[in-house]
C-alpha positions in Angstrom: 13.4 -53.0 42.9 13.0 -55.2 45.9 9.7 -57.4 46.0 8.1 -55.3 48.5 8.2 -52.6 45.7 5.9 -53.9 43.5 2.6 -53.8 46.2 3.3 -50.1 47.3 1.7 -47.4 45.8 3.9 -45.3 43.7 3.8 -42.5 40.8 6.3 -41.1 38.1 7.0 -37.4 37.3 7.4 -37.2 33.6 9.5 -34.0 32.4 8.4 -31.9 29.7 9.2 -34.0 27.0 7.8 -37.0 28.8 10.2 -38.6 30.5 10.4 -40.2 34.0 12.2 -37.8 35.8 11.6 -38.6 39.4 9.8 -42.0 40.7 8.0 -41.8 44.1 6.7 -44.8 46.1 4.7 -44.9 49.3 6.9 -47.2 52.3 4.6 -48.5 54.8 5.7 -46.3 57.3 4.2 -43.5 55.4 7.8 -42.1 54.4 7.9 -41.3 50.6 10.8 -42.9 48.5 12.0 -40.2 45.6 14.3 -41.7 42.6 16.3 -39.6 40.4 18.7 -41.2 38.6 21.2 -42.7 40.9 20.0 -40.2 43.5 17.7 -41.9 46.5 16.0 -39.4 49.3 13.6 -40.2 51.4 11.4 -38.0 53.2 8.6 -38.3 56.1 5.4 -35.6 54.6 4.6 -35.3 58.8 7.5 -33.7 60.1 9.6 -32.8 56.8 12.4 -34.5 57.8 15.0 -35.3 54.7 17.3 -38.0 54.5 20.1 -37.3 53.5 19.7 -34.0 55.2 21.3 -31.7 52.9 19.3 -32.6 49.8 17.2 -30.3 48.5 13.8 -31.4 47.1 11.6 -29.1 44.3 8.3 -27.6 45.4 7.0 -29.7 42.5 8.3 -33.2 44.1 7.1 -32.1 47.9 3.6 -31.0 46.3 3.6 -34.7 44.6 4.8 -36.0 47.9 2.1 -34.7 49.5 -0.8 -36.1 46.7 0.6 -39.3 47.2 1.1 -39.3 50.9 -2.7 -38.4 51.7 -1.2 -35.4 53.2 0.6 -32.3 52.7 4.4 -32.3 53.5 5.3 -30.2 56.7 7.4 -27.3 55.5 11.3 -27.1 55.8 13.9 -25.1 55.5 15.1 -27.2 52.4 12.6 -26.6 50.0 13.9 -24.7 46.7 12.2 -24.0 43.3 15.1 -25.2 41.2 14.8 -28.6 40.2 17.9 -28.4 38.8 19.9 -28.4 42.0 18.1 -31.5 43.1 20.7 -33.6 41.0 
């Protein structure tokens, strides 16, 4: 976690047994930083755009995405509804 880190807003998505499973923080560019594991994606709610490009991110996460961003998160191409495949 880099300084920075700790004065943006953020939120963790517990699994069903209460886990963090994926941690989001809001960037001050308005870009949305999701954490799984080792796995980093970011992804910008106005146009949709991915990065990396090819990963996929569950309707679940975007929907969060969205609550966090202020906004909802343009649709894509990308979006699947197993979170499973987002590993």
């Amino acid at each position: 976690m880099s300084d920075l880190d700790r004065y943006l807003a953020g939120a963790e998505l517990l699994d069903c047994q209460g886990r963090v499973e994926h941690t989001l923080t809001l960037l001050v560019d308005g870009r949305v930083r999701i954490r799984r594991g080792a796995v980093t994606i970011v992804i910008d709610p106005a146009t949709g755009h991915v990065d990396p490009p090819r990963a996929v991110v569950p309707d679940h996460v975007l929907h969060a995405v969205g609550e966090l961003a202020g906004r909802p998160v343009a649709t894509r191409s990308h979006r699947q509804h197993d979170h499973r495949d987002h590993r």
